[in-house]
C-alpha positions in Angstrom: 0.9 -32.2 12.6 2.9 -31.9 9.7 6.8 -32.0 9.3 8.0 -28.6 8.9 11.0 -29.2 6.8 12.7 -26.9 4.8 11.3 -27.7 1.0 7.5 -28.6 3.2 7.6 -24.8 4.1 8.9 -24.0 0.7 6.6 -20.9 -0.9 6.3 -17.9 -2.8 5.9 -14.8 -1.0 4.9 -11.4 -2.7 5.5 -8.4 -0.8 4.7 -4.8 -1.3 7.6 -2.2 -0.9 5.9 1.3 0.4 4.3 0.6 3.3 4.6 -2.2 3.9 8.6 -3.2 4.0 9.7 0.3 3.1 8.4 3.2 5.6 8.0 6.4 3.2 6.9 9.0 6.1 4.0 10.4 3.3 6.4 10.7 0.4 3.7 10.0 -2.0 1.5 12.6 -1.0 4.7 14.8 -0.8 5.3 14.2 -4.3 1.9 14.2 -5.3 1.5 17.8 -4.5 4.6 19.1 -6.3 3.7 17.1 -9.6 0.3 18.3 -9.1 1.5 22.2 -8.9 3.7 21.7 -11.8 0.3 20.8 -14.1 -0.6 23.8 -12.5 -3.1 22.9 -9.7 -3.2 25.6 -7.0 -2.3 24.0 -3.7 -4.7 25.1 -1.2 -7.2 25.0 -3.7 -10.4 22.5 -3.6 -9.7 20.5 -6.9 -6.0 19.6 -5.1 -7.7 18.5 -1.7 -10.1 16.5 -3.9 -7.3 15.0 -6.1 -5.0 14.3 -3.0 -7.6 12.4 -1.5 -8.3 10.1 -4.3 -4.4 9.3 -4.2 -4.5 8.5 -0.6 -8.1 6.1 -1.6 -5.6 4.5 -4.1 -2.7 3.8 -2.4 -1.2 1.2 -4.4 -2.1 1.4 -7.8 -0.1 1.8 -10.3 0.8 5.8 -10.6 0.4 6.3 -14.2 -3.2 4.8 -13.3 -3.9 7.5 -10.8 -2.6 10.4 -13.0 -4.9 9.2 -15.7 -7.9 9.0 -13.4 -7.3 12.4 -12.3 -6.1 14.3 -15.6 -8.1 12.6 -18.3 -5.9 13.6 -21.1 -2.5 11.2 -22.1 -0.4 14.2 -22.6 -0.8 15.4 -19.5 -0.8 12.4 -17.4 2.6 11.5 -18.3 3.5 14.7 -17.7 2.3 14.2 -14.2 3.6 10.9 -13.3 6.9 12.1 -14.9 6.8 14.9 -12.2 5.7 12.8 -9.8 8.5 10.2 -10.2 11.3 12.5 -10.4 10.2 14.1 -6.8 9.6 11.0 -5.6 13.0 10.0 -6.5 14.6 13.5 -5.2 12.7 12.3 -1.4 14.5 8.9 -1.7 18.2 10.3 -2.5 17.3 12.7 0.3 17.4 10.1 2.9 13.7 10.2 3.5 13.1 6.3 3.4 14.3 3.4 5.9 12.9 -0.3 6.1 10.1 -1.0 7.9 11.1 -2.3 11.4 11.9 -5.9 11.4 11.3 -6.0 7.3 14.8 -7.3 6.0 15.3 -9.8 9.1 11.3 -10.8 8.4 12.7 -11.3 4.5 15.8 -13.4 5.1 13.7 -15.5 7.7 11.3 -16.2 4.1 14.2 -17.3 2.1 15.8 -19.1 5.2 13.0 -21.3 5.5 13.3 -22.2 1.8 10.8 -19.5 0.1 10.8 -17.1 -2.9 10.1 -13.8 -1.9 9.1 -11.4 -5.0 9.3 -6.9 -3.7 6.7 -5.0 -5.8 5.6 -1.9 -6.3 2.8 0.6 -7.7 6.0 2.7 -8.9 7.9 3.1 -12.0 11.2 0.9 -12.0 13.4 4.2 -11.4 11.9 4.6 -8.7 11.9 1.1 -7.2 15.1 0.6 -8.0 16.0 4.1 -6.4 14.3 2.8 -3.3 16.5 -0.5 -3.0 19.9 1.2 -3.6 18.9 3.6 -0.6 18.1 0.9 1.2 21.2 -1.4 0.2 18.4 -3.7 -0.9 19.4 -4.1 -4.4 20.4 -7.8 -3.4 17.9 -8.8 -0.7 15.6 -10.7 -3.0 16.0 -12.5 -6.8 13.0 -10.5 -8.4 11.5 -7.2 -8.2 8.2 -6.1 -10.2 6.7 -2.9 -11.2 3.7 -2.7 -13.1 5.2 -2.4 -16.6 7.4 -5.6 -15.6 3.8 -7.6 -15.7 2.4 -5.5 -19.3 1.8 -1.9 -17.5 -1.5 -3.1 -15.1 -0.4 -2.5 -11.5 -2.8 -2.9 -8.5 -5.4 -4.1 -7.9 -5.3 -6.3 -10.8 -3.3 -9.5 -10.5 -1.0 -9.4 -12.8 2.3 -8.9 -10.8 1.2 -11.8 -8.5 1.0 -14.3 -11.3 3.7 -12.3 -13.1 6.1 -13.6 -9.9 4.6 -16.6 -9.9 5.1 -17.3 -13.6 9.0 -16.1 -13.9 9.7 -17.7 -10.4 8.6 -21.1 -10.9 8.8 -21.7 -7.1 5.4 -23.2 -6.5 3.1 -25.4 -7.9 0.2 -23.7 -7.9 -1.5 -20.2 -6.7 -2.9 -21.6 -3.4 0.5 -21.2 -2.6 1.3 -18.0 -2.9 1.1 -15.4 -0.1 0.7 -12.0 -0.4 1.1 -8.9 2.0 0.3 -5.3 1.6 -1.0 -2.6 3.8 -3.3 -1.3 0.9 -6.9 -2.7 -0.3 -5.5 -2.7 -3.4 -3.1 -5.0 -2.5 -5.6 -7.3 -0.8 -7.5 -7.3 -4.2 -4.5 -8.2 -6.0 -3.9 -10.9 -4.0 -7.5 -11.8 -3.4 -7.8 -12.1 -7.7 -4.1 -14.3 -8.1 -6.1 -16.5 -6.1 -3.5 -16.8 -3.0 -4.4 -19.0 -0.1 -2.9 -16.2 2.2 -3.5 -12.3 1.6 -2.3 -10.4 4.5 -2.6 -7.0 5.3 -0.2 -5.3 7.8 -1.0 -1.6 10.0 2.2 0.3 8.6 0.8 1.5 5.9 -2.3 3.7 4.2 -5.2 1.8 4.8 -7.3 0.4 8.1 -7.8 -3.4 9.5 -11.6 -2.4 8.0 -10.5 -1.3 4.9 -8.1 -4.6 4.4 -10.6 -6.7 5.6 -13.2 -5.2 3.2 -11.0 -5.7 0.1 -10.2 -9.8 1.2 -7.8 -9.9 3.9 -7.2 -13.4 5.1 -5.1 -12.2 7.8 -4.4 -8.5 9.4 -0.9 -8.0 11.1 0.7 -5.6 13.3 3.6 -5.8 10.8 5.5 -7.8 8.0 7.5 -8.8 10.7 4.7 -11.1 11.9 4.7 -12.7 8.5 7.1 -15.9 8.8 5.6 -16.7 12.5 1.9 -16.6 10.3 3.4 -18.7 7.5 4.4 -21.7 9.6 1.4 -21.6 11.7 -0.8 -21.6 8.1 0.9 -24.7 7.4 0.5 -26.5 10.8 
């Protein structure tokens, strides 16, 4: 058994924010539906319950993403995520967010132990950073991504994964790196970085099936499981 010193268990951690640290009670969908009426999508009509359930397939990806897949043309969505964003934002000053139960302890355990632990998000940085000032979270970790902080690709690509691991410099090398996420998306993203541990927690959008599916090394109950699976990883 190895010695579980402080700079042994010493890591990088990337977490997801919605979901997954940050319970949103269906914001996204909330806010979905009133960008979607303002590009003039009639609400109990079939083309929205077909759009709203490709957003709730893609939970996690990068919005502008979604809005393209569903609008086609530029114009309109930027319009959309523009929309989208500023309702979002209206929910969050609205007191419609809280943490995740057992998500801030779960994070100051992570840096306790001696690891970096990176919040990221599938929104735009208003938005994120809207989220941590409700929270009082605006100091809880050293870096926060979004997808234009990693050249605009959100989920599921890697690129906020190694974009942590490359303006952290806390570890070595990708193996160790763990990620958590309660999306597929974030599974894949993971899955691609190539970290050793990709966990996906129930608090969120997507199934134990569907995390499994997209790579899941590891379903929890919650990110409040995580530092109790970290040390037992490294055993």
């Amino acid at each position: 058994m190895r010695d579980n010193t402080v700079n042994e268990r010493r890591g990088l951690v990337v977490l997801d924010m919605a979901g997954t640290t940050v319970a949103d009670g269906g914001l996204v969908e909330e806010a979905f539906s009133a960008a979607a009426r303002e590009l003039g999508v009639d609400p109990d009509s079939a083309d929205h319950t077909e759009k709203l359930d490709y957003v709730r397939a893609t939970m996690g990806e990068s919005k502008i993403s979604v809005f393209r897949h569903l609008f086609g043309d530029e114009d309109l969505a930027q319009r959309g995520n523009a929309a989208f964003e500023k309702a979002y934002g209206e929910l969050v000053d609205g007191g419609r967010i809280a943490p995740i139960a057992g998500a801030r302890e779960a994070i100051e355990e992570l840096r306790g132990e001696g690891r970096t632990v990176v919040l990221t998000t599938g929104f735009a940085r208003v938005t994120q950073d809207a989220i941590l000032a409700a929270l009082g979270w605006r100091d809880l970790v050293g870096l926060t991504l979004c997808p234009a902080d990693a050249g605009g690709r959100g989920r599921p690509y890697p690129d906020m994964v190694l974009s942590a691991f490359l303006r952290t410099g806390a570890v070595d090398g990708v193996r160790q790196i763990a990620v958590a996420g309660d999306t597929a998306y974030d599974m894949l993203s993971g899955v691609r970085a190539g970290a050793s541990v990709v966990a996906g927690v129930l608090t969120g959008a997507h199934d134990d099936a569907a995390l499994r599916a997209a790579g899941a090394t590891h379903v929890l109950g919650s990110v409040a499981e995580l530092p109790s699976l970290l040390r037992g990883v490294e055993e």
